[in-house]
N, CA, C and O atoms as CSV, one atom per row, in Angstrom:
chain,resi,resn,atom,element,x,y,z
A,1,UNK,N,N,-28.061,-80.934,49.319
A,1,UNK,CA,C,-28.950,-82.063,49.082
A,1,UNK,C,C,-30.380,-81.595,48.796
A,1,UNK,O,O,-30.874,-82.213,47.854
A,2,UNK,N,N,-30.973,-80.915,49.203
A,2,UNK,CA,C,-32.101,-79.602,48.990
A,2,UNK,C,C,-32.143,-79.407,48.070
A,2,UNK,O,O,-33.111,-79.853,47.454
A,3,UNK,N,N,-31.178,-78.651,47.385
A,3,UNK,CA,C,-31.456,-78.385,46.017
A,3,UNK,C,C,-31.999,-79.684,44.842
A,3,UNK,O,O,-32.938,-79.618,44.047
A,4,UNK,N,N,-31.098,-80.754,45.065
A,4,UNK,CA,C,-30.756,-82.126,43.824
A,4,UNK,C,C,-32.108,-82.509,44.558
A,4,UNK,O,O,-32.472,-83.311,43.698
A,5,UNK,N,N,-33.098,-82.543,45.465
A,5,UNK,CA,C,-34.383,-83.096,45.681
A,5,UNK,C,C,-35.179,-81.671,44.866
A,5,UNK,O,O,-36.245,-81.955,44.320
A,6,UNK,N,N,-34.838,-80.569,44.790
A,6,UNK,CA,C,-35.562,-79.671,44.372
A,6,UNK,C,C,-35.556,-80.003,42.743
A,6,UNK,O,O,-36.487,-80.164,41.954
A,7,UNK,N,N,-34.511,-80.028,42.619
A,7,UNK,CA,C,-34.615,-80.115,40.483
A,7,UNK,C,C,-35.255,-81.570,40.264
A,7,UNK,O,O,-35.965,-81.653,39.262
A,8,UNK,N,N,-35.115,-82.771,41.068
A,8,UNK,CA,C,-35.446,-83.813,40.919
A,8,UNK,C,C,-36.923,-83.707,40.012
A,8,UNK,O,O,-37.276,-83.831,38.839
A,9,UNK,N,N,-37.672,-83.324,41.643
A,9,UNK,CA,C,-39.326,-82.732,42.012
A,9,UNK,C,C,-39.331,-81.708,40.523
A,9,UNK,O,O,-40.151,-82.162,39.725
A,10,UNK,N,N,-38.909,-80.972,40.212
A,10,UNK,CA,C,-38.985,-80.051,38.843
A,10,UNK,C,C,-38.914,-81.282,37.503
A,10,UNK,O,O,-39.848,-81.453,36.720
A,11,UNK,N,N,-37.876,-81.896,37.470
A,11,UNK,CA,C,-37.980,-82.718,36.565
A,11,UNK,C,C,-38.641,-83.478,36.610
A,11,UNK,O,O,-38.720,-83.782,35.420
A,12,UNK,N,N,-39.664,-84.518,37.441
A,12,UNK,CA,C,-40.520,-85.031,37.429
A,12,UNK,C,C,-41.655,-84.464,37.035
A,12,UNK,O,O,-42.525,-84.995,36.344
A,13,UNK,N,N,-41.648,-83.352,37.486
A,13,UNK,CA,C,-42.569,-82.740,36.999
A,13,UNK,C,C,-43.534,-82.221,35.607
A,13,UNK,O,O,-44.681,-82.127,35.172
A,14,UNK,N,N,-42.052,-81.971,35.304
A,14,UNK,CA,C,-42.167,-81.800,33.677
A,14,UNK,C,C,-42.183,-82.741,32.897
A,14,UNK,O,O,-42.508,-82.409,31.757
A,15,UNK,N,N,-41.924,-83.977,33.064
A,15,UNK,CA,C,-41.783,-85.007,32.092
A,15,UNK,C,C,-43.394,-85.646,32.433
A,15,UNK,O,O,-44.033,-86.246,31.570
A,16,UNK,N,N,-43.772,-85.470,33.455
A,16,UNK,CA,C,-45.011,-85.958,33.751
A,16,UNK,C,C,-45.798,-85.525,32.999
A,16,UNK,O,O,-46.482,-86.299,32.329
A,17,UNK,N,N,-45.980,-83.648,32.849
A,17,UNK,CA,C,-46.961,-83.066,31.931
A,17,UNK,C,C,-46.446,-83.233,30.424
A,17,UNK,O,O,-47.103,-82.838,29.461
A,18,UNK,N,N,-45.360,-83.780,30.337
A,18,UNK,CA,C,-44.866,-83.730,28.681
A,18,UNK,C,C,-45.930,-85.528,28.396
A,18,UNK,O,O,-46.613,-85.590,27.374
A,19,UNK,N,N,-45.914,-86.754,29.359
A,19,UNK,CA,C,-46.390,-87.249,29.207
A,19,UNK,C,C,-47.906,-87.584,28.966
A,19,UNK,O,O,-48.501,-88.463,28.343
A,20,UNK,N,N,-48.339,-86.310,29.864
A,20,UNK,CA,C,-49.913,-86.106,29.555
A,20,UNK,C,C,-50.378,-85.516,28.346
A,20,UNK,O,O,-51.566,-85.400,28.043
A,21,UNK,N,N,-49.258,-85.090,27.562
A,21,UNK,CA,C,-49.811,-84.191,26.232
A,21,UNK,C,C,-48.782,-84.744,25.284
A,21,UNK,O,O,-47.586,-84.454,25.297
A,22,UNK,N,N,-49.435,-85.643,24.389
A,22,UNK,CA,C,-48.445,-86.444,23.637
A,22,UNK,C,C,-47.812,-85.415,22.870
A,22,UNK,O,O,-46.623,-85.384,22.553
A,23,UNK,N,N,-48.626,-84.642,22.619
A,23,UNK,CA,C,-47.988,-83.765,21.108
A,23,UNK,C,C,-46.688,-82.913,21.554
A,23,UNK,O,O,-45.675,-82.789,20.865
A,24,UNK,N,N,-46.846,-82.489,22.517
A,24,UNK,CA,C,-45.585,-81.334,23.129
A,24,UNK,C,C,-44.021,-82.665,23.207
A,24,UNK,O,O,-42.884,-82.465,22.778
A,25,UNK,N,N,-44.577,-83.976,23.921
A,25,UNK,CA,C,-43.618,-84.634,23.770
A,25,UNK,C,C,-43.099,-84.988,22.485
A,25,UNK,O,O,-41.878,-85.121,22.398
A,26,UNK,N,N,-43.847,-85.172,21.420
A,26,UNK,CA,C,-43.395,-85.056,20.230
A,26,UNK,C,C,-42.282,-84.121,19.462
A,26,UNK,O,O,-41.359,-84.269,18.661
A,27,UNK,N,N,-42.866,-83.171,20.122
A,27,UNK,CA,C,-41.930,-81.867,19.550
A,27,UNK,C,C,-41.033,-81.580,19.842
A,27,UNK,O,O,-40.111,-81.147,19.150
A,28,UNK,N,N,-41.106,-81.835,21.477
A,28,UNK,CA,C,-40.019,-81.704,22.443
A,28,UNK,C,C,-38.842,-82.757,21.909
A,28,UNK,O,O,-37.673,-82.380,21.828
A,29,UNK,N,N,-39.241,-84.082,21.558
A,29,UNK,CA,C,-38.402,-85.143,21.000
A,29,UNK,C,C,-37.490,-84.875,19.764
A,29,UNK,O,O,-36.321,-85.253,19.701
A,30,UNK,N,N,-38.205,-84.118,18.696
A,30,UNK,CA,C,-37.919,-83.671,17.344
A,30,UNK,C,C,-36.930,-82.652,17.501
A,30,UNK,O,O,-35.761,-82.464,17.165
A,31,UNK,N,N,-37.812,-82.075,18.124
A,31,UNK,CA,C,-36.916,-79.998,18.265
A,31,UNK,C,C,-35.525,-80.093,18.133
A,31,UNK,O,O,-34.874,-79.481,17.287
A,32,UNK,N,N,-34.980,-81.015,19.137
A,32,UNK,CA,C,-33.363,-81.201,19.100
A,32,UNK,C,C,-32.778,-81.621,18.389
A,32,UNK,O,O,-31.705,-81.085,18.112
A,33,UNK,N,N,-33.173,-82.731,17.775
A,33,UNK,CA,C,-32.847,-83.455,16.511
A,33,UNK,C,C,-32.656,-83.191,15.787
A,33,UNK,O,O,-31.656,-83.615,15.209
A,34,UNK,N,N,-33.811,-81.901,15.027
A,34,UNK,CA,C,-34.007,-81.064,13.782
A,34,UNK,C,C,-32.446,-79.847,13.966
A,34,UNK,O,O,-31.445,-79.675,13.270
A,35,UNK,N,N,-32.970,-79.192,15.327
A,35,UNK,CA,C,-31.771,-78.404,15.164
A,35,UNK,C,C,-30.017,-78.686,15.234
A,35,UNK,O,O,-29.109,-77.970,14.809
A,36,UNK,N,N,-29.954,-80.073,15.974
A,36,UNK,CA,C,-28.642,-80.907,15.498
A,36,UNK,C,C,-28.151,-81.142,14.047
A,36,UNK,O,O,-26.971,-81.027,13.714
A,37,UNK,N,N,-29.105,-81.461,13.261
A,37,UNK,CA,C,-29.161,-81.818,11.470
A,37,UNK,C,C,-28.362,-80.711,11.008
A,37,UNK,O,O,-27.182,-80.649,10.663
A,38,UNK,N,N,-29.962,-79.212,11.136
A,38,UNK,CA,C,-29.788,-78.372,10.539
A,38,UNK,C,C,-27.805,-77.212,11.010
A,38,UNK,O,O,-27.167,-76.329,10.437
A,39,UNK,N,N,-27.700,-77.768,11.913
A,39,UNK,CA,C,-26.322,-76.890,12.553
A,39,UNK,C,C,-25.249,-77.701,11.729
A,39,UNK,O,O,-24.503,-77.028,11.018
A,40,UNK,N,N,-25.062,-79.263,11.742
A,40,UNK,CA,C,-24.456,-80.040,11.163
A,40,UNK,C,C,-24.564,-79.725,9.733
A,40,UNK,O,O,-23.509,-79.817,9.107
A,41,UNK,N,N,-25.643,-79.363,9.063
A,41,UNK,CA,C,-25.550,-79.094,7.726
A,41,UNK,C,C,-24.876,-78.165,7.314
A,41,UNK,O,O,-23.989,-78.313,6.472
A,42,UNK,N,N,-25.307,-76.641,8.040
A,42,UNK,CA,C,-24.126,-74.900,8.104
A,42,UNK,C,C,-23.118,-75.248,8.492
A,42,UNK,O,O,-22.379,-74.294,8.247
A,43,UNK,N,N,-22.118,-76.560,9.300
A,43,UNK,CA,C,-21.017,-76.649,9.379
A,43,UNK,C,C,-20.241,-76.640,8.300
A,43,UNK,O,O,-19.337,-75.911,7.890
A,44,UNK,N,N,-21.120,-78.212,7.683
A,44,UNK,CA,C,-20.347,-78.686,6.533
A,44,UNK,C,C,-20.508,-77.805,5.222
A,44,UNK,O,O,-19.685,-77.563,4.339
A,45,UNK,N,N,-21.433,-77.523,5.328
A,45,UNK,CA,C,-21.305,-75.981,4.020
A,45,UNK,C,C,-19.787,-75.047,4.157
A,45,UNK,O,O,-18.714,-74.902,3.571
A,46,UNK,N,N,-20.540,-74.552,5.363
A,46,UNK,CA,C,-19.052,-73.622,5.734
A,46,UNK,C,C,-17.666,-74.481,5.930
A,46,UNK,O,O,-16.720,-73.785,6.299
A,47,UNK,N,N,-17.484,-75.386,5.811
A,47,UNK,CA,C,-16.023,-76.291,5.963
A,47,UNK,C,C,-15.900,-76.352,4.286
A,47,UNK,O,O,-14.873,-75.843,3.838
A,48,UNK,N,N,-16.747,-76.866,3.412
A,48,UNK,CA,C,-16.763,-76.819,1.887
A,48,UNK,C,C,-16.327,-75.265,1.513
A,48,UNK,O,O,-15.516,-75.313,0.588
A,49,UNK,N,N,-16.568,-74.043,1.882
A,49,UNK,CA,C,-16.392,-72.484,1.289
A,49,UNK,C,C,-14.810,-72.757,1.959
A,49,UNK,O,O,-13.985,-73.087,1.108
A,50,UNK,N,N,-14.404,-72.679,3.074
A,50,UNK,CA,C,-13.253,-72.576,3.697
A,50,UNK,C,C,-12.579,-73.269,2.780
A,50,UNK,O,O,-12.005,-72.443,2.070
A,51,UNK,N,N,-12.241,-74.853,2.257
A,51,UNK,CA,C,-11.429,-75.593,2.048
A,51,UNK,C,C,-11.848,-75.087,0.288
A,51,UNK,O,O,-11.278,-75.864,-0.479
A,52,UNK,N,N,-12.358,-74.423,-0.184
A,52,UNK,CA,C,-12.562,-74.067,-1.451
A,52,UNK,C,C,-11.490,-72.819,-1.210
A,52,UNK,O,O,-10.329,-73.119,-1.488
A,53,UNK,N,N,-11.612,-72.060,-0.943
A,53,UNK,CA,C,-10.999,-70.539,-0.626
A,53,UNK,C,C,-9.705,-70.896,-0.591
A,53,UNK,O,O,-8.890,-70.024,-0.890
A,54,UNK,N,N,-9.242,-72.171,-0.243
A,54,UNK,CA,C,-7.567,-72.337,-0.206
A,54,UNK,C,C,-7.163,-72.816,-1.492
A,54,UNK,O,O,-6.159,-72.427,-2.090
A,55,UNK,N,N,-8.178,-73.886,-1.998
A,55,UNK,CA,C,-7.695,-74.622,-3.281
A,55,UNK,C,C,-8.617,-73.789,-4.222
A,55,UNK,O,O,-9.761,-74.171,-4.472
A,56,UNK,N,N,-8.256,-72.999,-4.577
A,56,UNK,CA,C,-8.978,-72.673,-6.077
A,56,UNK,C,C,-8.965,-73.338,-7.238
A,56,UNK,O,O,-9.577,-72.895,-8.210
């Protein structure tokens, strides 16, 4: 129970200072997003070369 009050207190923490500095929350918001897109995009590339390589 120690611990889950310990990460709590950590996560409050941090979202507090992400709230005091709009811009980091910004980024922080984006960052994941951008790199979800961009991974989703090298999937589907690489699923297009694969399914090419069978059907010539």
């Amino acid at each position: 129970m120690k611990y889950w009050r310990e990460t709590i207190a950590v996560t409050q923490r941090i979202l507090i200072e992400l709230l005091r500095r709009k811009r980091s929350l910004i980024f922080w918001s984006i960052f994941p997003i951008s790199v979800l897109i961009l991974n989703g995009m090298i999937l589907a590339e690489r699923a297009k070369l694969s399914i090419s390589k069978i059907n010539p």
